[in-house]
mmJSON file of the N, C-alpha and C atoms, coordinates in Angstrom:
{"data_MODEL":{"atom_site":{
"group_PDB":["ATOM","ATOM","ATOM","ATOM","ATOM","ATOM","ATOM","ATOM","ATOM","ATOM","ATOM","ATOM","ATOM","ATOM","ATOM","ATOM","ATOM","ATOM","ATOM","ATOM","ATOM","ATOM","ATOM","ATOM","ATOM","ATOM","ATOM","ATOM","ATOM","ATOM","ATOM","ATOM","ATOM","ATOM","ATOM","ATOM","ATOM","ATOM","ATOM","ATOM","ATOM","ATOM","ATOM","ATOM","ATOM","ATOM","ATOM","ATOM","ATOM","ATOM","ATOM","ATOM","ATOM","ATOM","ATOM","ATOM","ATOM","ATOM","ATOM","ATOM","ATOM","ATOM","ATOM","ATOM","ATOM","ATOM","ATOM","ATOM","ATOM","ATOM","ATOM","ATOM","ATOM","ATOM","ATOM","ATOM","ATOM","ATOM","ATOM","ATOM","ATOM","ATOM","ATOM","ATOM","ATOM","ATOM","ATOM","ATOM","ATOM","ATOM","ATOM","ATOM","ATOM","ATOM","ATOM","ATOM","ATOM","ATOM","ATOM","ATOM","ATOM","ATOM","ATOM","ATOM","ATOM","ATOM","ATOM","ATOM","ATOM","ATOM","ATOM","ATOM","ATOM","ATOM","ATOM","ATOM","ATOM","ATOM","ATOM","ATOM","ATOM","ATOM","ATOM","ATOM","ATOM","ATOM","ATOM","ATOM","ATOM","ATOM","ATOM","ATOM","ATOM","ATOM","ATOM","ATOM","ATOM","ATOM","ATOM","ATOM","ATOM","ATOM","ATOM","ATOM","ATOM","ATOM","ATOM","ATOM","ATOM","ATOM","ATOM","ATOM","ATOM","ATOM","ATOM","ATOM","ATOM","ATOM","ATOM","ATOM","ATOM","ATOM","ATOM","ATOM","ATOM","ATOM","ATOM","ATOM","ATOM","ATOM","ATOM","ATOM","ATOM","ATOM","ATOM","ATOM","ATOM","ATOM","ATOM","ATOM","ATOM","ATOM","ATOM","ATOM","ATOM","ATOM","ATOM","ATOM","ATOM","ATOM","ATOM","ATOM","ATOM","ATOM","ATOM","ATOM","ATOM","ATOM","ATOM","ATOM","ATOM","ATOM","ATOM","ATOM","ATOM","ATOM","ATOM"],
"id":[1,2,3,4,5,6,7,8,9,10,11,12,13,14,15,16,17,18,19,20,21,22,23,24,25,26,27,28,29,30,31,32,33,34,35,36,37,38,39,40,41,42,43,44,45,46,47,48,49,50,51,52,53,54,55,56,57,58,59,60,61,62,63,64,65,66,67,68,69,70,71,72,73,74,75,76,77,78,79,80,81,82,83,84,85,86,87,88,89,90,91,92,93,94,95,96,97,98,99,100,101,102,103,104,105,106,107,108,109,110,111,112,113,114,115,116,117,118,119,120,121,122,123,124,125,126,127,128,129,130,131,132,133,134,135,136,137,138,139,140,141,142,143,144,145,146,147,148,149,150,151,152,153,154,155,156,157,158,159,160,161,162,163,164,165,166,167,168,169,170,171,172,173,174,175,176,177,178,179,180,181,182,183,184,185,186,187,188,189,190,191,192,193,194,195,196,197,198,199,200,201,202,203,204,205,206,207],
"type_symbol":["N","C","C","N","C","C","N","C","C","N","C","C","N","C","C","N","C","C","N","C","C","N","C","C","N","C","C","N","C","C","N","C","C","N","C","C","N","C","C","N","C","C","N","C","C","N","C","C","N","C","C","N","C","C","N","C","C","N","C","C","N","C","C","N","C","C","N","C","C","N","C","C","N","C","C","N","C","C","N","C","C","N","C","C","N","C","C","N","C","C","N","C","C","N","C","C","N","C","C","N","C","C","N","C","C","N","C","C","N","C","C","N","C","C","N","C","C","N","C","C","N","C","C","N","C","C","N","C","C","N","C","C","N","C","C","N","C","C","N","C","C","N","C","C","N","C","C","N","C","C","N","C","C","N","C","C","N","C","C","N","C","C","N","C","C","N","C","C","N","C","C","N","C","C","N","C","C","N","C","C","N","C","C","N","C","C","N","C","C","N","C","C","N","C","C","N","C","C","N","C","C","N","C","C","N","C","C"],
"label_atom_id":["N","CA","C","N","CA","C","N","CA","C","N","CA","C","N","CA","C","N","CA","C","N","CA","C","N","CA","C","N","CA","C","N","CA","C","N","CA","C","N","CA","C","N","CA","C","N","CA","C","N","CA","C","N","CA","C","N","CA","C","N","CA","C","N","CA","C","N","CA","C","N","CA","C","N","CA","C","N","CA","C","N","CA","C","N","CA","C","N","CA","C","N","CA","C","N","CA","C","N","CA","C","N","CA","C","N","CA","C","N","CA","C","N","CA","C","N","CA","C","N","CA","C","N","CA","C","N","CA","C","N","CA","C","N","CA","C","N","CA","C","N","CA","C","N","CA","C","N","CA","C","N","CA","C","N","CA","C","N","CA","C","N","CA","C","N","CA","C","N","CA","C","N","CA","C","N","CA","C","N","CA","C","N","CA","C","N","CA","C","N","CA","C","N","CA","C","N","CA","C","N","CA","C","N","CA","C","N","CA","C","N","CA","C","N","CA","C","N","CA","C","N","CA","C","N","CA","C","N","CA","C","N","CA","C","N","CA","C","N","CA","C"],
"label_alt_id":[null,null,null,null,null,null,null,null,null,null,null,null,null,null,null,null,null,null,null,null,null,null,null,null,null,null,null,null,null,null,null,null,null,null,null,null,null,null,null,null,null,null,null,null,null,null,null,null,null,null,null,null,null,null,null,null,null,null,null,null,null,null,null,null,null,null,null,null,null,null,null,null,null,null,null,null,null,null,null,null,null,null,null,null,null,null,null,null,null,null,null,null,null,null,null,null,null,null,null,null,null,null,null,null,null,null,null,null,null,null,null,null,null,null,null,null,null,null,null,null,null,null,null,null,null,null,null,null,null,null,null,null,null,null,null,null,null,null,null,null,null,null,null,null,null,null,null,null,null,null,null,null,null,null,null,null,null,null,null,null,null,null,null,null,null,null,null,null,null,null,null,null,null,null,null,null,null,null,null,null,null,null,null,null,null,null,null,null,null,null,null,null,null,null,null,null,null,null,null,null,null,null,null,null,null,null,null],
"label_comp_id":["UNK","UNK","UNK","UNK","UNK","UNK","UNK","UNK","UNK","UNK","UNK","UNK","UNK","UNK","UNK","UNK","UNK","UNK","UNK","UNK","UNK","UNK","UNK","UNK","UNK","UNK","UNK","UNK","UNK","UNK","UNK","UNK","UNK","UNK","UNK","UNK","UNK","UNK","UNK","UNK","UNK","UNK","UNK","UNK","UNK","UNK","UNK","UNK","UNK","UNK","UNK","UNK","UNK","UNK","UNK","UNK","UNK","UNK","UNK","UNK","UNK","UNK","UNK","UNK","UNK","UNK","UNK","UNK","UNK","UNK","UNK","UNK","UNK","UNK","UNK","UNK","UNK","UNK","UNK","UNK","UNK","UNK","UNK","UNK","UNK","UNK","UNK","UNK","UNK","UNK","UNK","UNK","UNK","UNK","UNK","UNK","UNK","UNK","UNK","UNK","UNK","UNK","UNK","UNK","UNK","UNK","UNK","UNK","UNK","UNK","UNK","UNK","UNK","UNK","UNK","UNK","UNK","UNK","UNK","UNK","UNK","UNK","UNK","UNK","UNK","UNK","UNK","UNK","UNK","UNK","UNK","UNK","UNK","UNK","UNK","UNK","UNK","UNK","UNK","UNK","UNK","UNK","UNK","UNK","UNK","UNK","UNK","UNK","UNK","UNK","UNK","UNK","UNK","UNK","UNK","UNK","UNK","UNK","UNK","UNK","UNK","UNK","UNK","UNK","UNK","UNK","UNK","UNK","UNK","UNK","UNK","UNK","UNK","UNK","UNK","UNK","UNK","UNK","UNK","UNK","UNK","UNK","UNK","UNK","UNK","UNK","UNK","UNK","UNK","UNK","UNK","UNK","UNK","UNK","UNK","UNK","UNK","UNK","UNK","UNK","UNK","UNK","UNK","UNK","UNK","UNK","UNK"],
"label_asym_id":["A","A","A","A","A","A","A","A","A","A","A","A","A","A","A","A","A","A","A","A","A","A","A","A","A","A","A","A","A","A","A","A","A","A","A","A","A","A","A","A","A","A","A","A","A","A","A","A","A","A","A","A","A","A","A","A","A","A","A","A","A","A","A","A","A","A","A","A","A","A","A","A","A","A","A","A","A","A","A","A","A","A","A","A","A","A","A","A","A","A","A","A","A","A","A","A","A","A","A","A","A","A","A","A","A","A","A","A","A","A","A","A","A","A","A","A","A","A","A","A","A","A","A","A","A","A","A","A","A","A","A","A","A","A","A","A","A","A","A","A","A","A","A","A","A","A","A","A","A","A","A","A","A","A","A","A","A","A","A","A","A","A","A","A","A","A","A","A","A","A","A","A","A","A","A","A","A","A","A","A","A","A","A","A","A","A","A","A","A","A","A","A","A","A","A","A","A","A","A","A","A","A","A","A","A","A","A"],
"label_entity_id":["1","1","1","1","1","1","1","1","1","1","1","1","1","1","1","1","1","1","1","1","1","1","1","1","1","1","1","1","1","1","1","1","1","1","1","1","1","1","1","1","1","1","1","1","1","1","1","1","1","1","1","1","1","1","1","1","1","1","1","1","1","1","1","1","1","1","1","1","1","1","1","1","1","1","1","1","1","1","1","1","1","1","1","1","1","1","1","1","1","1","1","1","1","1","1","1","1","1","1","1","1","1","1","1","1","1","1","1","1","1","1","1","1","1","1","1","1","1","1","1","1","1","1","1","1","1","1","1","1","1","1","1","1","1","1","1","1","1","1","1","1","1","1","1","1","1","1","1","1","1","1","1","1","1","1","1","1","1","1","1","1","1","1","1","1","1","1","1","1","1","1","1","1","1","1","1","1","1","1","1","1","1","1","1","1","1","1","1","1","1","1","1","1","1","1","1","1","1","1","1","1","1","1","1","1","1","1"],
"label_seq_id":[1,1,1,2,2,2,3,3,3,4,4,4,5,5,5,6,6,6,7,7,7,8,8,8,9,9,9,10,10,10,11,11,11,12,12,12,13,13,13,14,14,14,15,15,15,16,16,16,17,17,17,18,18,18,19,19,19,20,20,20,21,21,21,22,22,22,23,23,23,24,24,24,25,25,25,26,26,26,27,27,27,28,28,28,29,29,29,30,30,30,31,31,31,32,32,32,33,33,33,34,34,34,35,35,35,36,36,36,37,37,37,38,38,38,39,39,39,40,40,40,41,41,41,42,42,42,43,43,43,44,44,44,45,45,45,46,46,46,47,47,47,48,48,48,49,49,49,50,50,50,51,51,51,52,52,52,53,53,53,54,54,54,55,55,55,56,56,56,57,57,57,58,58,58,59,59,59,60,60,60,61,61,61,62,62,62,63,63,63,64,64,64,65,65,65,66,66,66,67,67,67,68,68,68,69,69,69],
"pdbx_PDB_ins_code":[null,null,null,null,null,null,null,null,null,null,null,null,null,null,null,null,null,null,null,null,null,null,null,null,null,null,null,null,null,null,null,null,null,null,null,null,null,null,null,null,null,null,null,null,null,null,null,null,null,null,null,null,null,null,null,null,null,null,null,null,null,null,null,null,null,null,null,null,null,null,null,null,null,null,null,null,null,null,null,null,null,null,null,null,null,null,null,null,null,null,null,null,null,null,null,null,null,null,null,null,null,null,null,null,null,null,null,null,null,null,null,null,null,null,null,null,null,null,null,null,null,null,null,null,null,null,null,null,null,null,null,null,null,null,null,null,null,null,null,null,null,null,null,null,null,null,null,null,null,null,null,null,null,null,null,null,null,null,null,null,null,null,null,null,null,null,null,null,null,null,null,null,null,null,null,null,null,null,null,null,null,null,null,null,null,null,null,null,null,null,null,null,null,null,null,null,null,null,null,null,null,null,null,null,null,null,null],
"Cartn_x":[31.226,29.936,29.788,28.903,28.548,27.14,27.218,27.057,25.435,24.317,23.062,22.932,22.449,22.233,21.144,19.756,18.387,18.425,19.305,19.399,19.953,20.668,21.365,19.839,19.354,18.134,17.331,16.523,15.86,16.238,17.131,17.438,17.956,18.159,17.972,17.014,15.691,14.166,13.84,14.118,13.493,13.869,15.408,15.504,15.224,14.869,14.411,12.647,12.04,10.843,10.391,11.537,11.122,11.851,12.638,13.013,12.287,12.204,11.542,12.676,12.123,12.862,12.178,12.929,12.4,13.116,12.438,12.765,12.344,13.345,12.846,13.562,12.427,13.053,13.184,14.616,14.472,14.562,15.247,15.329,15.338,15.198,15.075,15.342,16.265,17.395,16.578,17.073,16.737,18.147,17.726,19.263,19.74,20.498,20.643,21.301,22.231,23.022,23.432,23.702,24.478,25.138,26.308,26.771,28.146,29.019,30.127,30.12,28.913,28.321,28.503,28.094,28.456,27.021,26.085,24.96,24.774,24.984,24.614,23.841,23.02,22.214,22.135,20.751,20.957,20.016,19.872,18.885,19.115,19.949,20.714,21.677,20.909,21.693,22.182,21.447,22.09,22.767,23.277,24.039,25.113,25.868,27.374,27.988,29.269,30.316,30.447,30.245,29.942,29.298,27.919,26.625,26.101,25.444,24.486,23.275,23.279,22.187,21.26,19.687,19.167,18.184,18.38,17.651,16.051,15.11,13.907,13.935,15.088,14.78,15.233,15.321,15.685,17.963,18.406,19.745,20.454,21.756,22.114,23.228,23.91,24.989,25.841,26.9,27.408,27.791,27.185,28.018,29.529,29.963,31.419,32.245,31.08,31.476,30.274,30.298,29.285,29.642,30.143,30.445,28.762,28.855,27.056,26.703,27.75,27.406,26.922],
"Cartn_y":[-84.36,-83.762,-83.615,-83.84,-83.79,-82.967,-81.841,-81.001,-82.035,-81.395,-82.231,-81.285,-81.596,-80.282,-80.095,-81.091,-80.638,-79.545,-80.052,-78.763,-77.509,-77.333,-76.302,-75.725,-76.612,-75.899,-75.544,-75.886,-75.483,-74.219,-74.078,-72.816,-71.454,-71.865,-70.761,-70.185,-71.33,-71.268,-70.557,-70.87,-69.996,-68.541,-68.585,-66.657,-65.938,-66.375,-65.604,-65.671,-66.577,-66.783,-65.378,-65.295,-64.409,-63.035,-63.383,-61.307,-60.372,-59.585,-58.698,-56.904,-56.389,-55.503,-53.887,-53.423,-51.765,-50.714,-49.601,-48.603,-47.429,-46.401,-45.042,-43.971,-43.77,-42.784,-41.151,-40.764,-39.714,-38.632,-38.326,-36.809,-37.539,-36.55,-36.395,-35.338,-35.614,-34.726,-34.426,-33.463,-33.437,-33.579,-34.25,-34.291,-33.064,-32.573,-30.816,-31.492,-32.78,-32.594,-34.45,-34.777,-36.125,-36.54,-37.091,-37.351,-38.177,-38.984,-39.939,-40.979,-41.097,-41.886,-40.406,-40.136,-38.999,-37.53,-37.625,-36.978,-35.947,-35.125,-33.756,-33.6,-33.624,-33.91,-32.519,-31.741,-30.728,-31.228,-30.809,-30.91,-32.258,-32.741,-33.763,-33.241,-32.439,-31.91,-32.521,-33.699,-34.338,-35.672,-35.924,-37.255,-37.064,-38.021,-38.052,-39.011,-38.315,-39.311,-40.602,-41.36,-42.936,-43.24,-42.695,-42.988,-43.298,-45.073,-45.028,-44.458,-43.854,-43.177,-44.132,-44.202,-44.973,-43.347,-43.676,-43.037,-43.679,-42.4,-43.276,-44.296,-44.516,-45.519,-47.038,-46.713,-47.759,-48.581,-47.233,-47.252,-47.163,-47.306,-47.26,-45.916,-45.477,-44.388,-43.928,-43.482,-43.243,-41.889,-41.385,-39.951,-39.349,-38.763,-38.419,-37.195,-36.13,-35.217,-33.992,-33.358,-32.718,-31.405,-30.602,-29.233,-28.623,-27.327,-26.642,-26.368,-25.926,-25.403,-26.231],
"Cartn_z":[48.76,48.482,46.971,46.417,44.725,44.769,43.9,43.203,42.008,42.694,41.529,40.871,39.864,38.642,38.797,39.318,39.197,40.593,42.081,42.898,42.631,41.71,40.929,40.486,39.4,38.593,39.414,40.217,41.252,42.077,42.379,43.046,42.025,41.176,39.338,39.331,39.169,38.914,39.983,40.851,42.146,41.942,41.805,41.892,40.91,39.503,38.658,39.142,39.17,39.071,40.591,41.398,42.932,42.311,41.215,40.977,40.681,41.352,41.25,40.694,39.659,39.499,39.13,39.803,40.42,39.819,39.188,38.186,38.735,39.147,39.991,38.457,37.795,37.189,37.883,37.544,38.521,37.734,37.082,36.191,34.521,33.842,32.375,32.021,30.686,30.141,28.681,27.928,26.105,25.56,24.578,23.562,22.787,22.469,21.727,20.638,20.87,19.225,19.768,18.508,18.127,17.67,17.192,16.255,16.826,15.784,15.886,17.345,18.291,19.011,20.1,20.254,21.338,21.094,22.075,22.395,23.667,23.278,24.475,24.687,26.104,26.505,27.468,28.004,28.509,29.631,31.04,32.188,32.482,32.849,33.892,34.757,35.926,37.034,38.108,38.107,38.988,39.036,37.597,36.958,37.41,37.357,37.798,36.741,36.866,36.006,35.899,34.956,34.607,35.202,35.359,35.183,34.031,34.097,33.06,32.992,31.446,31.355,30.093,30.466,29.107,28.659,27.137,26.207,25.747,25.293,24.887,24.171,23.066,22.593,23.184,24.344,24.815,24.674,24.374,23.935,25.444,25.538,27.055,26.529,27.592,27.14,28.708,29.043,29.888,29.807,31.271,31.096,31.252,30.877,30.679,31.04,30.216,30.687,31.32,32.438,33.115,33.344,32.177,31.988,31.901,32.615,32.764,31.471,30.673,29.298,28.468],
"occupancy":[1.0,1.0,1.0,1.0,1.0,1.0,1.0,1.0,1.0,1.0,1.0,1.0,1.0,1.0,1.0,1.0,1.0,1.0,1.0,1.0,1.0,1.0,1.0,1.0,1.0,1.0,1.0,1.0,1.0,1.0,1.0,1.0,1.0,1.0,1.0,1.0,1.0,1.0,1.0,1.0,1.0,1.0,1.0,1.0,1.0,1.0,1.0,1.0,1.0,1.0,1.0,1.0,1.0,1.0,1.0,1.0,1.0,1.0,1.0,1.0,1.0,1.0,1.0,1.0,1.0,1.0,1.0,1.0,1.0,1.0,1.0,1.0,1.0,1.0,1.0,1.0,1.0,1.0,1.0,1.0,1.0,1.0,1.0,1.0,1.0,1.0,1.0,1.0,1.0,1.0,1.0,1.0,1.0,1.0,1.0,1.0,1.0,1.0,1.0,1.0,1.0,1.0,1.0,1.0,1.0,1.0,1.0,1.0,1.0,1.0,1.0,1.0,1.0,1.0,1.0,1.0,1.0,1.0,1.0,1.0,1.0,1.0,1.0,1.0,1.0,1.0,1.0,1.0,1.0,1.0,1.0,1.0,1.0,1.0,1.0,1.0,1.0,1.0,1.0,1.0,1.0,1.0,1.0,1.0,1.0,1.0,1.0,1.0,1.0,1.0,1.0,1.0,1.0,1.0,1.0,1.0,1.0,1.0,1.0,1.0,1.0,1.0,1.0,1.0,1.0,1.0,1.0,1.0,1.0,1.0,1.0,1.0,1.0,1.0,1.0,1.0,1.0,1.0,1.0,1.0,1.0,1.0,1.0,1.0,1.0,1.0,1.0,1.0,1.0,1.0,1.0,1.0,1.0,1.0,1.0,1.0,1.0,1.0,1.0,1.0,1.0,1.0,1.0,1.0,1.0,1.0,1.0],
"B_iso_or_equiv":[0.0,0.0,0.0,0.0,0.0,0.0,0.0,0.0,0.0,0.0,0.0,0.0,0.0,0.0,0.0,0.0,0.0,0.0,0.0,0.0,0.0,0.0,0.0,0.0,0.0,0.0,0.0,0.0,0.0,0.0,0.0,0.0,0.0,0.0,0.0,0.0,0.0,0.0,0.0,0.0,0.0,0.0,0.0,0.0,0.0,0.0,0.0,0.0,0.0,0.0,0.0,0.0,0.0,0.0,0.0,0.0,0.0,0.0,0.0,0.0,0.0,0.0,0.0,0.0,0.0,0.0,0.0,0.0,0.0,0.0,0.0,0.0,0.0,0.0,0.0,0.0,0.0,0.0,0.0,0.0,0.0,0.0,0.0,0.0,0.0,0.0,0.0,0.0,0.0,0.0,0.0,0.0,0.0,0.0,0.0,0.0,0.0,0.0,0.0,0.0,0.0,0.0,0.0,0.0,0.0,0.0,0.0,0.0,0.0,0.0,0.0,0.0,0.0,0.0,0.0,0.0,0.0,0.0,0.0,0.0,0.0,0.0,0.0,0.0,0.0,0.0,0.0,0.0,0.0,0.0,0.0,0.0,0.0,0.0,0.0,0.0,0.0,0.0,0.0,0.0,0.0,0.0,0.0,0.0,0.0,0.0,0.0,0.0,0.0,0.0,0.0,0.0,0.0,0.0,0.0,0.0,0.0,0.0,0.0,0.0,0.0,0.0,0.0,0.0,0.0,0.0,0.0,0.0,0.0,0.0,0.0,0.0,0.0,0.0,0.0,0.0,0.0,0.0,0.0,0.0,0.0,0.0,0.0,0.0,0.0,0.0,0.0,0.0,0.0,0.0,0.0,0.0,0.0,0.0,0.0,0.0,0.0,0.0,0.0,0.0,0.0,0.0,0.0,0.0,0.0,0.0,0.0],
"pdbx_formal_charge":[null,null,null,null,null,null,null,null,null,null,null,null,null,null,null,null,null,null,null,null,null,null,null,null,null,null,null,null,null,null,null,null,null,null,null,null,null,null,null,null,null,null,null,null,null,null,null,null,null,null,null,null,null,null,null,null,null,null,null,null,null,null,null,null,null,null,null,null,null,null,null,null,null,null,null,null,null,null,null,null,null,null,null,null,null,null,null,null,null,null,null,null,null,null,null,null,null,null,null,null,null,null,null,null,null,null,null,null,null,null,null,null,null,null,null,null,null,null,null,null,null,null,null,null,null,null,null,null,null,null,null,null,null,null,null,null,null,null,null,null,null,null,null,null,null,null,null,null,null,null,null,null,null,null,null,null,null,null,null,null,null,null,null,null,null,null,null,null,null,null,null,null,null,null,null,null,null,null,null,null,null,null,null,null,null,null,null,null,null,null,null,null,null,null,null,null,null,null,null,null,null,null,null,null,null,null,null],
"auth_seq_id":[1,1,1,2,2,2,3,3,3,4,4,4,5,5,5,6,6,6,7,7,7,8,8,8,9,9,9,10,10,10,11,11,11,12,12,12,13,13,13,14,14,14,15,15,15,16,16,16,17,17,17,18,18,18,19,19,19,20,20,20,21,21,21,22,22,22,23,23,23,24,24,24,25,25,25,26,26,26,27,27,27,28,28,28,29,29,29,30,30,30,31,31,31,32,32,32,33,33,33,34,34,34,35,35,35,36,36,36,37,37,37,38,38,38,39,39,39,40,40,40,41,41,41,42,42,42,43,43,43,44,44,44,45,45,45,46,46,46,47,47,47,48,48,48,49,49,49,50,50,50,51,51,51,52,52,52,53,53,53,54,54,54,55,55,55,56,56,56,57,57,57,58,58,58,59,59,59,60,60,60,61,61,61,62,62,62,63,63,63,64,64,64,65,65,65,66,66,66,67,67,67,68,68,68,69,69,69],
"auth_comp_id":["UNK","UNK","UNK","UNK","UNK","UNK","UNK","UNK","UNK","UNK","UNK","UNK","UNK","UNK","UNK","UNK","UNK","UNK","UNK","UNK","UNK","UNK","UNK","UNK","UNK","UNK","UNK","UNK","UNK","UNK","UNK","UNK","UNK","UNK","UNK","UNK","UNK","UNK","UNK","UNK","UNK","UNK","UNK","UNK","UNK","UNK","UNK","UNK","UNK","UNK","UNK","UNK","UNK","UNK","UNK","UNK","UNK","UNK","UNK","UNK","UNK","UNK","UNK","UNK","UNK","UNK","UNK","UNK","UNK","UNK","UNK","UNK","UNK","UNK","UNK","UNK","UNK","UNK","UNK","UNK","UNK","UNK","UNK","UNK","UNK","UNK","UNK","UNK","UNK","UNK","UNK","UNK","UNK","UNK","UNK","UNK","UNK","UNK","UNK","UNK","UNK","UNK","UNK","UNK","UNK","UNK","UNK","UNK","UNK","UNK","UNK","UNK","UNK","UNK","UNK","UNK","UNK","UNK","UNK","UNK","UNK","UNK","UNK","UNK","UNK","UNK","UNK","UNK","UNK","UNK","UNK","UNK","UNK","UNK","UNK","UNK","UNK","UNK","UNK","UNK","UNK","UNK","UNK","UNK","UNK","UNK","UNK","UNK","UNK","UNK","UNK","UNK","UNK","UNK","UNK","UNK","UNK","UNK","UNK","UNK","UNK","UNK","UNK","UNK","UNK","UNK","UNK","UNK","UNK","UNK","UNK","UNK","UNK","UNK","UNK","UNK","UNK","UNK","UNK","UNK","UNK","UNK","UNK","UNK","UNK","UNK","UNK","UNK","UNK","UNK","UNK","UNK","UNK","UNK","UNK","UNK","UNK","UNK","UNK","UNK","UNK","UNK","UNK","UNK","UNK","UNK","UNK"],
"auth_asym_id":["A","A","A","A","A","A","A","A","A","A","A","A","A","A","A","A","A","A","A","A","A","A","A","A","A","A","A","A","A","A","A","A","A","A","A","A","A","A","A","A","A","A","A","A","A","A","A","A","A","A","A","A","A","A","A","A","A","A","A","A","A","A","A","A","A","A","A","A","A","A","A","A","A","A","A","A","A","A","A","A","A","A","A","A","A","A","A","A","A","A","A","A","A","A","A","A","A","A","A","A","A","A","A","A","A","A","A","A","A","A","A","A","A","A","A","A","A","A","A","A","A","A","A","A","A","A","A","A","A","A","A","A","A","A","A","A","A","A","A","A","A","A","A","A","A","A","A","A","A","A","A","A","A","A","A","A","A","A","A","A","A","A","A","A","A","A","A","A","A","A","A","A","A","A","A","A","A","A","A","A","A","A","A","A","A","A","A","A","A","A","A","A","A","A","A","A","A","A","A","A","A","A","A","A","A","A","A"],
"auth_atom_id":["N","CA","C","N","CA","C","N","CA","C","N","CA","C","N","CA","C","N","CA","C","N","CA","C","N","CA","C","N","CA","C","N","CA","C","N","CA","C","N","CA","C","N","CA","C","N","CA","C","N","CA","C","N","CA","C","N","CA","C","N","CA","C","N","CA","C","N","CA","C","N","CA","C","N","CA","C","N","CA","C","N","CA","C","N","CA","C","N","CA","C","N","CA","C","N","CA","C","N","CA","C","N","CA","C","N","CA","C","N","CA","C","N","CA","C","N","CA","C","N","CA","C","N","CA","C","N","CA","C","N","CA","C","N","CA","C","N","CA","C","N","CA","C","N","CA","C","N","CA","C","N","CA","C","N","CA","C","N","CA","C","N","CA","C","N","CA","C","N","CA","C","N","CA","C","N","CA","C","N","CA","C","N","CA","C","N","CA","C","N","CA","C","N","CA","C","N","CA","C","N","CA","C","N","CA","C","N","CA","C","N","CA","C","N","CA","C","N","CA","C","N","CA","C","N","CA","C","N","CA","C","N","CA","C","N","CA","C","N","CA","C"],
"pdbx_PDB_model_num":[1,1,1,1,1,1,1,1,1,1,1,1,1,1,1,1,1,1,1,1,1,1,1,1,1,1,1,1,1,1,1,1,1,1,1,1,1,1,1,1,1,1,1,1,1,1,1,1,1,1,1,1,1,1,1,1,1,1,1,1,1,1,1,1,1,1,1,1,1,1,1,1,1,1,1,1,1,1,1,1,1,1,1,1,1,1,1,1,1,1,1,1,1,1,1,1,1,1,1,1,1,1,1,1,1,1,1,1,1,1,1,1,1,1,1,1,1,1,1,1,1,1,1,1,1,1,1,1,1,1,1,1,1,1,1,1,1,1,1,1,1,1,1,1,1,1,1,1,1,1,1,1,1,1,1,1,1,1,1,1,1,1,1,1,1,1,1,1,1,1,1,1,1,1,1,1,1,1,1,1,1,1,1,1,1,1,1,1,1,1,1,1,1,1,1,1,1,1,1,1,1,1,1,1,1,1,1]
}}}
């Protein structure tokens, strides 16, 4: 059996051209402080550990630690 590259391309084209992608924002946090890459963030009650989290500016960040204080 051999492998066509235009059936390869074709079925590429297809799944990007059919993706569809879905964004449930659910909670929102404020930042309190920043610094040496590391941002405290307050009112994310219901994040969990190594969860990505994205920022307004469009930055990505993982949570780490989920002390109340």
């Amino acid at each position: 059996m051999r492998i066509k590259p235009e059936e390869v391309s074709n079925i590429i084209r297809s799944e990007i051209e059919n993706y569809s992608r879905t964004l449930d924002m659910v909670e929102t946090g404020t930042v309190i402080e920043i610094g040496d890459g590391i941002a405290r963030v307050y009112g994310l009650d219901k994040a969990m550990a190594g969860e990505l989290l994205e920022f307004e500016n469009g930055l990505m960040g993982m949570s780490l630690n989920l002390e109340e204080d």
